[in-house]
C-alpha positions as CSV (number, residue, x, y, z in Angstrom):
1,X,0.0,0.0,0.0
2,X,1.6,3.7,-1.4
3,X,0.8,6.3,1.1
4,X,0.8,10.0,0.2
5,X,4.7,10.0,2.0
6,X,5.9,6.9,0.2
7,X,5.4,7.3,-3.9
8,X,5.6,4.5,-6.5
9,X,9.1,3.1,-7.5
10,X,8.4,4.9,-11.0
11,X,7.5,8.3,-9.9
12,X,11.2,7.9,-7.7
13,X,12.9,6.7,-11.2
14,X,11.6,9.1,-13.1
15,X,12.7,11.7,-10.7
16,X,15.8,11.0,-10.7
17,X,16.7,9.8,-14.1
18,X,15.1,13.4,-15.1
19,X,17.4,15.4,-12.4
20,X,20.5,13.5,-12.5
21,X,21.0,11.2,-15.7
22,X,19.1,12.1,-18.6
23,X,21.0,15.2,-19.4
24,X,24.5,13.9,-18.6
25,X,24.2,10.8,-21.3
26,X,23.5,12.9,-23.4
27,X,25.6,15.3,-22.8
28,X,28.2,12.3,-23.1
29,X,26.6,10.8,-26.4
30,X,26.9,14.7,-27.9
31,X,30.4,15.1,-26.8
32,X,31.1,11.7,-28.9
33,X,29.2,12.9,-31.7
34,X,31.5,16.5,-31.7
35,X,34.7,14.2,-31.5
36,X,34.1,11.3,-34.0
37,X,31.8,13.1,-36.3
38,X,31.6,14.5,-39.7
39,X,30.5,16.8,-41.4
40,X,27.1,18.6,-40.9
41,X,26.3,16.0,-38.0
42,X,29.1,17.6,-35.3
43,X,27.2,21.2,-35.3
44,X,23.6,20.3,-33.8
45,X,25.5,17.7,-31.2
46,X,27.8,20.8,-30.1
47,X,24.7,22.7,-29.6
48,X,23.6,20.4,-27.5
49,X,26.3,19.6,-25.6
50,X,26.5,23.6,-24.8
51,X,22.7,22.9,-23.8
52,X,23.3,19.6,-21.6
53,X,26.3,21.5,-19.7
54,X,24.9,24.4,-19.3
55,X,21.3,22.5,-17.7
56,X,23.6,19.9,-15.8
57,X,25.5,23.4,-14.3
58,X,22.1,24.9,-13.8
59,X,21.7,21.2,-11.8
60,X,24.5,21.2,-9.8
61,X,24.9,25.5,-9.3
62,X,23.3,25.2,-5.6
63,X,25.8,22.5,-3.9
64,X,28.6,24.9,-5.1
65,X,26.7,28.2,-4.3
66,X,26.3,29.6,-7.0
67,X,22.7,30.2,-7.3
68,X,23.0,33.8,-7.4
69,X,22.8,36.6,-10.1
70,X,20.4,36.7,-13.4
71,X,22.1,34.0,-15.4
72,X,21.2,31.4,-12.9
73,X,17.9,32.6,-12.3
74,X,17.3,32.6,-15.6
75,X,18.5,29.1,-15.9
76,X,16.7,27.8,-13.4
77,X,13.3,29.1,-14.4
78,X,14.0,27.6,-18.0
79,X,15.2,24.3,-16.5
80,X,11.5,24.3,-14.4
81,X,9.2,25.0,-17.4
82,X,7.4,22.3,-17.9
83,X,8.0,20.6,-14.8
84,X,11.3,20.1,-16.4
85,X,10.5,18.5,-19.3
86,X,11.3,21.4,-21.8
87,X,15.3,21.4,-20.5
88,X,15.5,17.9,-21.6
89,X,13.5,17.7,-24.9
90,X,14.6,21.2,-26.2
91,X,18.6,19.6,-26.1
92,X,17.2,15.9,-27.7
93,X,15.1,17.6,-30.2
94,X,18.3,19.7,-31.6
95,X,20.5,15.9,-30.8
96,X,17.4,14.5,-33.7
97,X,19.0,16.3,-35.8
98,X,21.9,14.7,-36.3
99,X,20.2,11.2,-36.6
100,X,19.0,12.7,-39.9
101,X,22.5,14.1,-41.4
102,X,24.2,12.5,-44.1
103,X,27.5,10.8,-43.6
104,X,27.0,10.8,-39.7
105,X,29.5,7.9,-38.1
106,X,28.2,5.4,-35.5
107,X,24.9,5.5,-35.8
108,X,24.4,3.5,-32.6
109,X,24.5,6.8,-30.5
110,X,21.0,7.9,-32.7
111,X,19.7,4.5,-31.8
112,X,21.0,5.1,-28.4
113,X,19.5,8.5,-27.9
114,X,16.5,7.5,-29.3
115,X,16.0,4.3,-27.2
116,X,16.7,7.7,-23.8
117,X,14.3,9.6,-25.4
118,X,11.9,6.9,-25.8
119,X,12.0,5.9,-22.2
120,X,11.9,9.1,-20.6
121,X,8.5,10.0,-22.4
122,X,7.6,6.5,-21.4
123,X,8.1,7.2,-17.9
124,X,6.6,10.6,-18.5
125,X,3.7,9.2,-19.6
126,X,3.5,6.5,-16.8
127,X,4.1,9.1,-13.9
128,X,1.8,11.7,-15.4
């Protein structure tokens, strides 16, 4: 029996793969594409690896205090729209692009993302 101050196992996954994983795969799986890509597929993965870092520093700001001053309070109230959702789907939907460049190398990491992406809507959809 779930009580109001004990949620399901998914709502507690879906937390924390939302605050604490999602962006940092793909922030890793960018940061391969930048470095073993070609051609037109290395500019949307550097976008959003500029996107990841910066929402994974927006993340992490407070534990170093540095939750001051506009930037981060801009951040922060862009990394809460959407109960969070929009900070991760922005940087996948710009990471979608690359699945669709020509002459892209190891297109495992598309299937990879894609497999992330599916999941987290998944639990999205579970949860909501």
């Amino acid at each position: 029996m779930n009580s109001f101050f004990q949620p399901p196992p998914e709502v507690i996954a879906f937390l924390f793969i939302k605050k604490f994983v999602y962006l940092e795969i793909l922030a890793g799986l960018a940061l391969l594409r930048v470095i073993i890509g070609r051609g037109l597929a290395r500019w949307p993965a550097l976008v959003t690896l500029f996107m990841a870092a910066g929402g994974i520093a927006t993340t992490f700001a407070p534990a170093f205090g540095l939750n001051e001053g506009t930037l981060y309070i801009k951040a922060a109230q862009f990394m809460a729209e959407g109960g969070g959702m929009s900070a991760l789907l922005v940087p996948s939907a710009v990471f979608l692009i690359c699945s669709i460049t020509p002459r892209a190398r190891w297109r495992w990491i598309d299937a990879l993302h894609l497999l992330m992406l599916a999941g987290l809507i998944g639990l999205w959809w579970w949860v909501g």
